[in-house]
N, CA, C and O of each residue as an XYZ file, in Angstrom:
728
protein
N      18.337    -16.697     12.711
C      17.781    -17.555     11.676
C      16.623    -16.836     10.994
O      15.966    -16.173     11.797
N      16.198    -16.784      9.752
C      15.669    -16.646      8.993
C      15.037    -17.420      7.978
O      15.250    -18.628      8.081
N      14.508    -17.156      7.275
C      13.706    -17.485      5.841
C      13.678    -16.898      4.872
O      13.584    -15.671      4.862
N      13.750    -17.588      3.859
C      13.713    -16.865      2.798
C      12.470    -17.104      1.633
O      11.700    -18.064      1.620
N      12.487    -16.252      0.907
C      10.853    -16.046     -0.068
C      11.004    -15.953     -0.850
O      10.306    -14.983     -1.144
N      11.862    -16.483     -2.334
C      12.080    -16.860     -3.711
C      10.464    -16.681     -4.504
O       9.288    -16.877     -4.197
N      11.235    -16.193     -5.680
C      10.168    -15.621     -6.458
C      10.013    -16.746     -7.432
O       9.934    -16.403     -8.612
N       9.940    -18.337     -7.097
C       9.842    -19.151     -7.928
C       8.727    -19.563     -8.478
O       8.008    -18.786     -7.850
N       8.109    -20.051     -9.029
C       6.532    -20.621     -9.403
C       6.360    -22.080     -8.765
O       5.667    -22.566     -7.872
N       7.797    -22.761    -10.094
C       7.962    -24.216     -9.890
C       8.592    -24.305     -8.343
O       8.482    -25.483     -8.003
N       8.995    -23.795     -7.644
C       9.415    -23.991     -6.214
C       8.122    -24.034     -5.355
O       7.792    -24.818     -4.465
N       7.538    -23.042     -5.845
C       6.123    -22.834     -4.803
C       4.982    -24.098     -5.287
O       4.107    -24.421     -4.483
N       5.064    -24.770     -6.641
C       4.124    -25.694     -6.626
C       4.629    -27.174     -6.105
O       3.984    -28.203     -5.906
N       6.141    -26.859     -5.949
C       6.877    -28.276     -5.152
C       6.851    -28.227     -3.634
O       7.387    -29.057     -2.901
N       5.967    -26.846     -3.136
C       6.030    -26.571     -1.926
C       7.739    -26.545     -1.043
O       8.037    -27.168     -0.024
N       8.683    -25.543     -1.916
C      10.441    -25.809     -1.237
C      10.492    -24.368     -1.531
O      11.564    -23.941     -1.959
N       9.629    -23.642     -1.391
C       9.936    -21.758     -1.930
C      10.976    -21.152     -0.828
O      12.014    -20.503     -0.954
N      10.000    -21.816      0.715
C      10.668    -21.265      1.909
C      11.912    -21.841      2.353
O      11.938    -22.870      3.029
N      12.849    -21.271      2.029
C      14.426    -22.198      2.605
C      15.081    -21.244      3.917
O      14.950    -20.023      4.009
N      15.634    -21.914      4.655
C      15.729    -21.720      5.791
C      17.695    -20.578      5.532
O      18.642    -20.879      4.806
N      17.574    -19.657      6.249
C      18.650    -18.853      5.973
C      19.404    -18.364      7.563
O      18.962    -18.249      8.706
N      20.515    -18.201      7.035
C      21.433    -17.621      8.217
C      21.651    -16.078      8.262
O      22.364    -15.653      7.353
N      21.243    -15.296      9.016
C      21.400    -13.853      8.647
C      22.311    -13.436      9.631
O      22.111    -13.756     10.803
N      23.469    -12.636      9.248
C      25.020    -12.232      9.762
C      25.001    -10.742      9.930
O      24.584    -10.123      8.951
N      25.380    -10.027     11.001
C      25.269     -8.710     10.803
C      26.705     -8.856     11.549
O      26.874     -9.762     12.366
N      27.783     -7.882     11.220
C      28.680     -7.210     11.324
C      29.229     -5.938     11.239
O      29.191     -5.435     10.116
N      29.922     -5.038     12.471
C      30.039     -3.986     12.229
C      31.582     -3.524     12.415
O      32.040     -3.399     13.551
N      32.266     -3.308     11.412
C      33.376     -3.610     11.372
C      34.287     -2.111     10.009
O      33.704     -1.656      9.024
N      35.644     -1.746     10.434
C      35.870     -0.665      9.665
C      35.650     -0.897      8.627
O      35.154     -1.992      8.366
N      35.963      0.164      7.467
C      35.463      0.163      6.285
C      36.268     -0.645      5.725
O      35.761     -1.493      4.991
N      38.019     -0.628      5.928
C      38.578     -0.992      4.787
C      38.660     -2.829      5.006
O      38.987     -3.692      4.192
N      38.248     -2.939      6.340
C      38.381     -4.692      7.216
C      36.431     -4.902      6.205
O      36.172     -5.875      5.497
N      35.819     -4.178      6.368
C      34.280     -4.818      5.339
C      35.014     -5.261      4.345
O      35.274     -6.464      4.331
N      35.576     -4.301      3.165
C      35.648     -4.630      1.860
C      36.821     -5.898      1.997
O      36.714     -6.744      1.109
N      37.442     -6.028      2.561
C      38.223     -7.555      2.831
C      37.286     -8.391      3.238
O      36.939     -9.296      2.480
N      36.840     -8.281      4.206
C      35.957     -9.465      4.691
C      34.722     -9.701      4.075
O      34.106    -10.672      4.515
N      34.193     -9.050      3.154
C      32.682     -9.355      1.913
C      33.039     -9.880      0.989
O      32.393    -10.788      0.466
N      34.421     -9.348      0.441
C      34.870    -10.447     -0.597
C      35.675    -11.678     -0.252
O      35.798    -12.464     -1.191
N      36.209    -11.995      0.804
C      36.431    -13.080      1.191
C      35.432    -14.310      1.664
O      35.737    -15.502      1.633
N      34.279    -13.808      2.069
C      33.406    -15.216      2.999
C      32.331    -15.229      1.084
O      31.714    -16.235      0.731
N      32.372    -14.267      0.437
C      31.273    -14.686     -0.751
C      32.473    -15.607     -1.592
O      32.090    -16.625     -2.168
N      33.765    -15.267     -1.641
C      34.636    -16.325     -2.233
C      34.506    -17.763     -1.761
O      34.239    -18.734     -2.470
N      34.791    -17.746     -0.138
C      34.850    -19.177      0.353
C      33.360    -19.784      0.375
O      33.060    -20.973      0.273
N      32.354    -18.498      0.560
C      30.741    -19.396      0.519
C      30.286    -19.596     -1.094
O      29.190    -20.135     -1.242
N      30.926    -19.264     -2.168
C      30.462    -19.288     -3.566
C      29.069    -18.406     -3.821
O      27.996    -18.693     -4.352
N      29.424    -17.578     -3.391
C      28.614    -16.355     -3.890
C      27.788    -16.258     -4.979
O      26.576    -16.116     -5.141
N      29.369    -16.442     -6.136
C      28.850    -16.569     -7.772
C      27.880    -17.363     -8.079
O      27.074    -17.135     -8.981
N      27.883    -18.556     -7.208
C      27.029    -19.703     -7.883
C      25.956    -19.314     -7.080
O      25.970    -18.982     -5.894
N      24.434    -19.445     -8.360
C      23.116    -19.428     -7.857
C      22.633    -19.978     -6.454
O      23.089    -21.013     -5.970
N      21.670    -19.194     -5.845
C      21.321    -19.725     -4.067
C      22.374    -20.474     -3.231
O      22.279    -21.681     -3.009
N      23.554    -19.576     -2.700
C      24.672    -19.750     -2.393
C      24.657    -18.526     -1.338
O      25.520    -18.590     -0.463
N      23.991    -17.687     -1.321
C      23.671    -16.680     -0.604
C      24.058    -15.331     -1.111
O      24.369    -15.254     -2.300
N      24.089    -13.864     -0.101
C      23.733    -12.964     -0.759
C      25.003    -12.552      0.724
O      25.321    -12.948      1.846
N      25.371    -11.394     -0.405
C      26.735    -10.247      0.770
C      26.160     -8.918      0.396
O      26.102     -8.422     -0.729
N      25.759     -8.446      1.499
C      25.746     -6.894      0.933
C      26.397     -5.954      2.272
O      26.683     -6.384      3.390
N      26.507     -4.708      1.819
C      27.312     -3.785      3.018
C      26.959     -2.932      2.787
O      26.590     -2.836      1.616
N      26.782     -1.564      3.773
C      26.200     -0.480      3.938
C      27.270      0.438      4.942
O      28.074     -0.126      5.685
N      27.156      1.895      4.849
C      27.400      2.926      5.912
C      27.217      2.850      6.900
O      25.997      3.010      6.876
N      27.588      2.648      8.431
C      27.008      3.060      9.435
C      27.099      4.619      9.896
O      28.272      4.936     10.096
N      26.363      5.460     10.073
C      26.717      6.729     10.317
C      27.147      6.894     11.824
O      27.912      7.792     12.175
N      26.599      5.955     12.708
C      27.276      6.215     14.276
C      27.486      4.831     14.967
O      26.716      3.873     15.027
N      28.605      4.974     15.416
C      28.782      3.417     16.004
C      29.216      4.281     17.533
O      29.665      5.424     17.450
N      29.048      3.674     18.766
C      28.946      3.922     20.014
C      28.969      2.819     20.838
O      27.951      2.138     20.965
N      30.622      2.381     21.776
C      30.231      1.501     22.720
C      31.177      0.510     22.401
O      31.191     -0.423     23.204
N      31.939      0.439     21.504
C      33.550     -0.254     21.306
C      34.761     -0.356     22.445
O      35.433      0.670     22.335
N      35.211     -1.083     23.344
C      36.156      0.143     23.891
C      37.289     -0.158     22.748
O      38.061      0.760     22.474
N      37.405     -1.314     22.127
C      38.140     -1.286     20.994
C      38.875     -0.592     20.007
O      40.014     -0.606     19.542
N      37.579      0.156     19.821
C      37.637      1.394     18.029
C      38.593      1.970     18.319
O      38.733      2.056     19.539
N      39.536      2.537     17.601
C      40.575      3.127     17.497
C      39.902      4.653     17.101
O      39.637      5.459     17.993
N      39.641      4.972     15.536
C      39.193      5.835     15.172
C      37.527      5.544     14.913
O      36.931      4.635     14.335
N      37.061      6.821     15.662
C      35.402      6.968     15.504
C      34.822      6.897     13.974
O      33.903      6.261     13.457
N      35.805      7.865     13.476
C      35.606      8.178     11.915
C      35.525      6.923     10.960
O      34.636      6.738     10.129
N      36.631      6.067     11.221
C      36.188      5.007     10.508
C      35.160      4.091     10.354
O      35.456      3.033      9.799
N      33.945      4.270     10.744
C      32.768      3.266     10.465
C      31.690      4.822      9.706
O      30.874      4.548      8.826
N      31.790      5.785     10.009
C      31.433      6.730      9.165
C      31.557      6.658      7.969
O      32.633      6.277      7.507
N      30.760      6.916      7.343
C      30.643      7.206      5.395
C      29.544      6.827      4.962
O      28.839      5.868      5.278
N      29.410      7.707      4.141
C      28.384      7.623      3.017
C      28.107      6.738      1.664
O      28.821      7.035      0.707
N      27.415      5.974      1.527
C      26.795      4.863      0.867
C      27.530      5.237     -0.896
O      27.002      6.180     -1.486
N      28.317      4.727     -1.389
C      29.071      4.465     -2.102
C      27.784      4.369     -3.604
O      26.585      4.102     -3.519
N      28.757      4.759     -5.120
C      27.363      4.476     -5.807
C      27.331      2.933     -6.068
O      28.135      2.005     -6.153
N      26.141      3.117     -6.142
C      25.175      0.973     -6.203
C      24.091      1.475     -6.622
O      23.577      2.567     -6.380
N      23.728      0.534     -7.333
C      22.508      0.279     -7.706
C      21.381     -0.712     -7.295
O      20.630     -1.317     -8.060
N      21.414     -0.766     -5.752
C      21.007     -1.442     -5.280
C      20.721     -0.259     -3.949
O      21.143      0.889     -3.815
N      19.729     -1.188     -2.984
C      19.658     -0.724     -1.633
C      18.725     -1.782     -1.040
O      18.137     -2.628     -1.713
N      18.652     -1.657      0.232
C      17.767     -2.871      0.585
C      16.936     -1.985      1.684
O      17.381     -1.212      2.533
N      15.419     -2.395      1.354
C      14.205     -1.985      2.614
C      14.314     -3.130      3.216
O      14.634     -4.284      2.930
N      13.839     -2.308      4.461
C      13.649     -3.302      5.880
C      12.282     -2.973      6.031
O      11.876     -1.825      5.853
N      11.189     -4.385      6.508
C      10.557     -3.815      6.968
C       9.901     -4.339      8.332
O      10.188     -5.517      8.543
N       9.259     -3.875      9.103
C       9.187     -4.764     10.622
C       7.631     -4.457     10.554
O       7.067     -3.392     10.302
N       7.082     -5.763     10.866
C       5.671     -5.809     10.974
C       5.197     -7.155     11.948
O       6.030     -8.061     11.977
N       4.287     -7.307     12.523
C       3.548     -8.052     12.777
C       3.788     -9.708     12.826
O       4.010    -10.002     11.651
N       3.838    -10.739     13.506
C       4.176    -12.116     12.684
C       2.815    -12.586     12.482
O       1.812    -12.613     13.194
N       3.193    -13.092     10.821
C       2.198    -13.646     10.204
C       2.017    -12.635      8.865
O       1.632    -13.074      7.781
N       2.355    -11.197      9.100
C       2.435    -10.351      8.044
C       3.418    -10.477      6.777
O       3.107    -10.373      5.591
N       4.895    -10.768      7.426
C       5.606    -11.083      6.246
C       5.318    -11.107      4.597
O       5.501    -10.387      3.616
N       4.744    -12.415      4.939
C       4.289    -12.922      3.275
C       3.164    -11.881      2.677
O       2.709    -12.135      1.562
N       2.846    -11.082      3.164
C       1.775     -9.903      2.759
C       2.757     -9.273      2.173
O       2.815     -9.235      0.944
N       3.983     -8.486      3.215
C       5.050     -7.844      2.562
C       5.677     -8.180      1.298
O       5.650     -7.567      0.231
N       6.242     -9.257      1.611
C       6.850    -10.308     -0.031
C       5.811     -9.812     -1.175
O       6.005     -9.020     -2.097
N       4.498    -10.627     -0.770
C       3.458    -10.365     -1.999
C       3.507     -9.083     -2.715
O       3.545     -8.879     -3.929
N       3.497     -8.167     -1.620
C       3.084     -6.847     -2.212
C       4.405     -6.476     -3.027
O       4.144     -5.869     -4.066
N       5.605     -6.673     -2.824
C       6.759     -6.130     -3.277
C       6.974     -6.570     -4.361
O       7.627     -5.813     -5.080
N       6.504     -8.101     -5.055
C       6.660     -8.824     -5.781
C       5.824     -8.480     -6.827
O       6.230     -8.736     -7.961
N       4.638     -7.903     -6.678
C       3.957     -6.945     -7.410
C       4.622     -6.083     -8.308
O       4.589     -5.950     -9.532
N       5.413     -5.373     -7.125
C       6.354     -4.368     -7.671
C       7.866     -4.029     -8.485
O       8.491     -3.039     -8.864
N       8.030     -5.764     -8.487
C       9.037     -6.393     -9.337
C      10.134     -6.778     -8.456
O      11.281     -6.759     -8.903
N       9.869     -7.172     -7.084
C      10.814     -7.516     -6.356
C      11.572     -9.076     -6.584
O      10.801     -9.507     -7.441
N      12.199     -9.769     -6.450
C      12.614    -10.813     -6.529
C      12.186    -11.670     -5.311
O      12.245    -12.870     -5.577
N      11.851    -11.450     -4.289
C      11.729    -12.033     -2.801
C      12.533    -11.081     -1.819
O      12.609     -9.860     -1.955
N      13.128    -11.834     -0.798
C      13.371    -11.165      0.502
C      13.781    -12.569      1.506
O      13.896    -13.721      1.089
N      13.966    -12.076      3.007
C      14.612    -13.252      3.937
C      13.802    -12.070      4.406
O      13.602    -10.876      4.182
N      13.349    -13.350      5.395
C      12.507    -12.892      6.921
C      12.889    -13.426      8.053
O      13.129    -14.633      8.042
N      13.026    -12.744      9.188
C      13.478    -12.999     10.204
C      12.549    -13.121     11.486
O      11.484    -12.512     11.391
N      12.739    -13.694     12.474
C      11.487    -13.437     13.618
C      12.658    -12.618     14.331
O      13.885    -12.721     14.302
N      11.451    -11.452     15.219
C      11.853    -11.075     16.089
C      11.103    -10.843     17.201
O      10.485    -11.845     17.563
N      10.922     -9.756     17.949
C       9.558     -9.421     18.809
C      10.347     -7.933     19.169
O      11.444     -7.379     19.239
N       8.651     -7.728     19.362
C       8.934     -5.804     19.931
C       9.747     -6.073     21.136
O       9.901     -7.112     21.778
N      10.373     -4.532     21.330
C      10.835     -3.971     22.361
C       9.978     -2.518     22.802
O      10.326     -2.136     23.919
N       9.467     -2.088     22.482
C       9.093     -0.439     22.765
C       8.037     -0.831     24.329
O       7.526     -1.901     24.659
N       8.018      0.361     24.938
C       7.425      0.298     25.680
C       5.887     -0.064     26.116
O       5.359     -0.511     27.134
N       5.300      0.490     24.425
C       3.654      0.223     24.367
C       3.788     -1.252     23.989
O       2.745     -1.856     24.240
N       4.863     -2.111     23.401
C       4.706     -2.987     22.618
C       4.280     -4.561     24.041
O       3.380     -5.395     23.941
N       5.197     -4.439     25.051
C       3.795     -5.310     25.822
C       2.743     -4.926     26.376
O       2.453     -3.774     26.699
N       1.757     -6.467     26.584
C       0.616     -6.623     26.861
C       0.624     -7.332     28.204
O       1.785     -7.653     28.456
N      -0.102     -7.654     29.038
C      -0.501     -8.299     29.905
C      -1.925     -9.490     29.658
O      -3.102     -9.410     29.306
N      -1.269    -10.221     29.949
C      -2.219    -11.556     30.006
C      -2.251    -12.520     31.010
O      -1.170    -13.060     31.249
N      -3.479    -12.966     31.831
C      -3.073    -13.241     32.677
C      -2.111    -12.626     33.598
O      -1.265    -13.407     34.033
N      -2.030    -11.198     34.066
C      -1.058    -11.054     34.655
C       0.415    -11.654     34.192
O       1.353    -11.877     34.956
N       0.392    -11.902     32.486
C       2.340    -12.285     32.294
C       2.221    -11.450     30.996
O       1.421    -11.507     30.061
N       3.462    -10.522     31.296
C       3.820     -9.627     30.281
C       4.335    -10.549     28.930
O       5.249    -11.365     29.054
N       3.459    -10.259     27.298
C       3.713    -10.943     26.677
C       4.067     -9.935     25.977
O       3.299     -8.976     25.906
N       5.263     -9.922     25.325
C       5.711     -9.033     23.937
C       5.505     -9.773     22.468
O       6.126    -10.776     22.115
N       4.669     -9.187     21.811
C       4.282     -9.079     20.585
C       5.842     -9.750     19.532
O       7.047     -9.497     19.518
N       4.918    -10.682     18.778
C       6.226    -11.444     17.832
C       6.026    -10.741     16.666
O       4.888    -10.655     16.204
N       7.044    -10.186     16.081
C       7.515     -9.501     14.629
C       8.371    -10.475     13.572
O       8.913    -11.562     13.775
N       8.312     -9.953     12.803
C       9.086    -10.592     11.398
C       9.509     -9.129     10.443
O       8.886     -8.191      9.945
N      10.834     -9.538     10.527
C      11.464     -8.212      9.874
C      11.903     -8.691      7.881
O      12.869     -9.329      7.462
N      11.337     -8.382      7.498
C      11.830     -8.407      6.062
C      12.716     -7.798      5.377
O      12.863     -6.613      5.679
N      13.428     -8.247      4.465
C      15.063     -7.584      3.639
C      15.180     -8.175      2.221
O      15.358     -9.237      1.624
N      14.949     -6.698      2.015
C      14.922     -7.589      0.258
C      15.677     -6.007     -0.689
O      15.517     -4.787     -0.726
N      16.584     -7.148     -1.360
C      17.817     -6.224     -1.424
C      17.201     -5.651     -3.383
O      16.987     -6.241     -4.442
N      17.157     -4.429     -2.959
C      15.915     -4.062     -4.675
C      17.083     -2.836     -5.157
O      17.718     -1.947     -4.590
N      16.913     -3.479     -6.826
C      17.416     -2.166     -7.419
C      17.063     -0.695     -7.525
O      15.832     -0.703     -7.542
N      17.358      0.217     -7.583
C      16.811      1.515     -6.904
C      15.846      2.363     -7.634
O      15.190      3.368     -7.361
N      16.071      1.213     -9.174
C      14.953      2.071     -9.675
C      13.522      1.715     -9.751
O      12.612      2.158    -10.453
N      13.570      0.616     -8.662
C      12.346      0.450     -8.818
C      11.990      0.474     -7.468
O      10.974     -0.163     -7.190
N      12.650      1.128     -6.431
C      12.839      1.397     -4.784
C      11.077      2.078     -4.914
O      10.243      1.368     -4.352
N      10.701      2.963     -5.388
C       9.965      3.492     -5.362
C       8.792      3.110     -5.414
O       7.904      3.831     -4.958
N       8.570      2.132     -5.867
C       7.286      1.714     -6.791
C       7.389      0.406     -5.624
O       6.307      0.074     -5.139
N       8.089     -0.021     -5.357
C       7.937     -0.947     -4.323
C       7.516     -0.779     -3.066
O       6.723     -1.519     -2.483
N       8.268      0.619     -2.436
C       7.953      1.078     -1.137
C       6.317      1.345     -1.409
O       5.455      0.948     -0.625
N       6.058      2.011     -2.526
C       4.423      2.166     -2.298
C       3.494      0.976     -2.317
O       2.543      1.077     -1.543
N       3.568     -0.207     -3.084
C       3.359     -1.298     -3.072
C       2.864     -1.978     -1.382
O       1.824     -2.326     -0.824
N       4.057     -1.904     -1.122
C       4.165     -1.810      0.465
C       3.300     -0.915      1.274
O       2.535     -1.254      2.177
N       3.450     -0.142      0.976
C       2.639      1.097      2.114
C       1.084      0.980      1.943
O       0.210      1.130      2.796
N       0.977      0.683      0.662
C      -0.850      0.665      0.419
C      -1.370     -0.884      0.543
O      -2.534     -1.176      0.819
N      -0.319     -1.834      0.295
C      -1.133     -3.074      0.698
C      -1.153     -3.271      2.045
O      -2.067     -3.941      2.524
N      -0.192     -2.742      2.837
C      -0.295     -3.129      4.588
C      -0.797     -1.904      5.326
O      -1.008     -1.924      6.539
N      -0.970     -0.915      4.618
C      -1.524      0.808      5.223
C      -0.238      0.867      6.193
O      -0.465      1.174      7.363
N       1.027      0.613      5.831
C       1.955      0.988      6.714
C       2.150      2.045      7.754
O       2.840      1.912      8.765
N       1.272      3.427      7.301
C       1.721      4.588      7.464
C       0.485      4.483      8.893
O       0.624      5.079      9.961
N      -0.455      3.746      8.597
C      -1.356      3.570     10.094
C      -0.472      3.269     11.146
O       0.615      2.707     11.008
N      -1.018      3.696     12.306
C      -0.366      3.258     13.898
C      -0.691      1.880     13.676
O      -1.598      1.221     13.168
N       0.983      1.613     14.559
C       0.571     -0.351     14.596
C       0.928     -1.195     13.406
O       1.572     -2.229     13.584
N       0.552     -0.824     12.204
C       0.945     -1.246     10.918
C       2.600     -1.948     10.538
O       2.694     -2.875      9.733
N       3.753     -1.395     11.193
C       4.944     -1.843     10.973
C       5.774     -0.475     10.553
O       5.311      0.665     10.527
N       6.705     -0.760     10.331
C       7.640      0.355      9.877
C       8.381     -0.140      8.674
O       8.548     -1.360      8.666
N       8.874      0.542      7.631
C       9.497      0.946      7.030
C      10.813      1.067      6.720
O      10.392      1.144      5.566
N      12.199      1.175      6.591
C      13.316      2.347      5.808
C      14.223      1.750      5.450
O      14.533      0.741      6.085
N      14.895      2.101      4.438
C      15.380      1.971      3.202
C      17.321      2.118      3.679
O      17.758      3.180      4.122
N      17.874      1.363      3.556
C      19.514      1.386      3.788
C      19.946      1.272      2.108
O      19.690      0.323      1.368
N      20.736      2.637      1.724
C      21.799      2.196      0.759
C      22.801      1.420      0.868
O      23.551      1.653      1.816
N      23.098      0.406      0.064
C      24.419     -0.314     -0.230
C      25.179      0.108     -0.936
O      24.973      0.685     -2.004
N      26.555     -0.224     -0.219
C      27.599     -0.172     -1.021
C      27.929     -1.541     -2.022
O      28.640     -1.567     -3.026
N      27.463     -2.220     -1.637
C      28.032     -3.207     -2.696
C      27.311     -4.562     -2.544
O      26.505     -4.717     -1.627
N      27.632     -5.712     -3.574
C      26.052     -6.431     -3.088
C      26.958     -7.930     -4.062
O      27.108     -7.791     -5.276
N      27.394     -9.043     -3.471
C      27.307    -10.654     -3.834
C      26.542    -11.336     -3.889
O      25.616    -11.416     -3.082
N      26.765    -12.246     -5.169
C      25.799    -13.583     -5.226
C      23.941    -12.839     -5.021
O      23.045    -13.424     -4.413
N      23.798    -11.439     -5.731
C      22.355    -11.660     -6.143
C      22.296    -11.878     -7.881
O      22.988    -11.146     -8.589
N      21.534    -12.798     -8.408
C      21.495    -13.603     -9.288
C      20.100    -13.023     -9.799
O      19.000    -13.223     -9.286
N      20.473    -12.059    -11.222
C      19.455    -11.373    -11.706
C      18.759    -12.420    -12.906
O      19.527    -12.657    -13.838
N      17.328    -13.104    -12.989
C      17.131    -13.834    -13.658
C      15.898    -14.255    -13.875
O      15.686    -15.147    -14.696
């Protein structure tokens, strides 16, 4: 589950900006994606405004199927689009810093997700009970020519590049439903 962060005005003064979202990850061959992205944005209405968003990407290594037939098939390289989507993982409570700053940069919004660290430095002890740190991962699917100007946006309003700050990186898409340029 997720959230999402619309770049509305009149939404944000009706207090309904934040709508609650379902986020789907699938990893699946190439030619079973391009069937199955245009099928669930058909049956979910894609076309029609806040109906949701399909996008798909390359995986360069998949490991741990006993399934897969061929390795090669989840391999490939990001198709041309004009699109790509940053991820970024920070802090909870940071999010909406992220949004802000991107929105600066001509972003439209993003969906945020909770998560919590895994890394080894990432718990703490309290009271003697190991607490792992809560994150919020952001995805906001940006046209590429303005990839740039956004990532910096990002990097200088949260000092990303500091220890601790969050991380960063950028997935090309191959192809992208129901985003509603407007």
């Amino acid at each position: 589950m997720g959230r999402g962060a619309v770049g509305s005005r009149l939404l944000e003064i009706l207090g309904i900006n934040e709508v609650r979202k379902e986020f789907l990850t699938m990893v699946v061959e190439k030619e079973l994606a391009v069937e199955a992205i245009k099928g669930i944005s058909k049956d979910m209405e894609f076309h029609k405004p806040n109906h949701g968003i399909a996008f798909s990407y390359s995986v360069s290594e998949f490991i741990g199927s006993k399934n897969m037939i061929d390795e090669n098939s989840f391999v490939g390289e990001a198709e041309k689009s004009m699109y790509c989507a940053i991820y970024v993982i920070v802090d909870k409570g940071k999010a909406e810093d992220v949004i802000e700053a991107a929105k600066k940069a001509g972003s439209k919004g993003g969906t945020i997700i909770n998560a919590r660290g895994g890394g080894a430095h990432e718990a703490r002890k309290l009271f003697s009970i190991e607490v792992e740190p809560e994150k919020e991962v952001v995805i906001m699917l940006i046209k590429k020519d303005i990839k740039d100007n956004v990532i910096e946006f990002i990097r200088n309003h949260l000092k990303i590049d500091e220890p601790g700050k969050g991380i960063l990186f950028v997935v090309d898409v191959n192809e992208v439903y129901g985003l509603h340029e407007g």
